[in-house]
N, C-alpha and C positions, 0 to 999 in steps of 0.2 A: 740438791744434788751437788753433786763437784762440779765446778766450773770449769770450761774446757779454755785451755791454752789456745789461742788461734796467731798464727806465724804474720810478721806482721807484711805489708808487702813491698818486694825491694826495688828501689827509686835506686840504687848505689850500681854501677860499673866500674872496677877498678883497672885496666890496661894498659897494657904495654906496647900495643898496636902499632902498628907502622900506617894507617888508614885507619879510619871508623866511621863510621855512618850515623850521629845520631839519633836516637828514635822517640818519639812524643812520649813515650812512659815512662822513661829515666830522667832524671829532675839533676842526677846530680853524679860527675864521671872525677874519675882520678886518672891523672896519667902517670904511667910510671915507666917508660924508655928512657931511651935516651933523642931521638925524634920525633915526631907524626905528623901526618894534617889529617885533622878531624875535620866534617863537615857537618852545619846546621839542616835541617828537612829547611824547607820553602816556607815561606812566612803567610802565605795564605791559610789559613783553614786552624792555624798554631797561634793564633791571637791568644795574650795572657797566658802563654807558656814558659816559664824560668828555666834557666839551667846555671848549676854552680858548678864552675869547672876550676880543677886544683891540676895545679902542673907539682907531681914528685917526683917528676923524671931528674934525667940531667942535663939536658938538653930543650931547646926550643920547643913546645908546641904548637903549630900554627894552625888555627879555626879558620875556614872558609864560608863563605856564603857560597850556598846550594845554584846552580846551573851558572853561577861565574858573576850575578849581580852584584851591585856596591848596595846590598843593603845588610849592611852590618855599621850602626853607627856609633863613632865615638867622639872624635874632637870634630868630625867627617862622616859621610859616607865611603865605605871601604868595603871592598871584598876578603879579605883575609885581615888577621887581626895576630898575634902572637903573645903568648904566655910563656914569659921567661919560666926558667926554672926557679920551684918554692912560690914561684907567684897563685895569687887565685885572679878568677874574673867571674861575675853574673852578667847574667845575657837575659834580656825580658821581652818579648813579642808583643808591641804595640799595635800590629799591627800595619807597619808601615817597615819599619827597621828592627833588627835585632840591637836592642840597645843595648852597650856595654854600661854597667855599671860600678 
């Protein structure tokens, strides 16, 4: 028979958001304003979850860790983290921290 086409499924959020909430099934967001803060879900339950986040805005976008904790880590533990503009950053759930990569 013909074989059927099947849509594949989408991991991509492109926004422009003034806030966002991220969610466990999108792996991977674009921003395109000119501000935001985004925020990560909670790191319980979200072990070995990635996210690749692209700043096309023109302006800052700043990532928060969810209910105001430092567990977002880079050179630190940190609650908020910021993505210049044209910058990228990966974020991986150890289970302990959202490591920046």
């Amino acid at each position: 028979g013909t074989p059927t086409w099947v849509a594949p499924i989408t991991r991509l959020v492109v926004s422009s958001a003034g806030t966002l909430n991220l969610d466990i099934v999108t792996t991977d967001y674009v921003f395109t304003g000119t501000t935001s803060t985004w925020t990560l879900p909670v790191i319980t339950g979200n072990t070995k979850f990635r996210y690749h986040i692209k700043n096309r805005g023109s302006g800052n976008l700043t990532v928060n860790s969810n209910a105001g904790g430092n567990d977002i880590y880079d050179a630190a533990a940190v609650n908020t983290i910021t993505v210049a503009a044209a910058a990228a950053i990966m974020l991986f759930n150890d289970g302990t921290y959202w490591l920046v990569e």
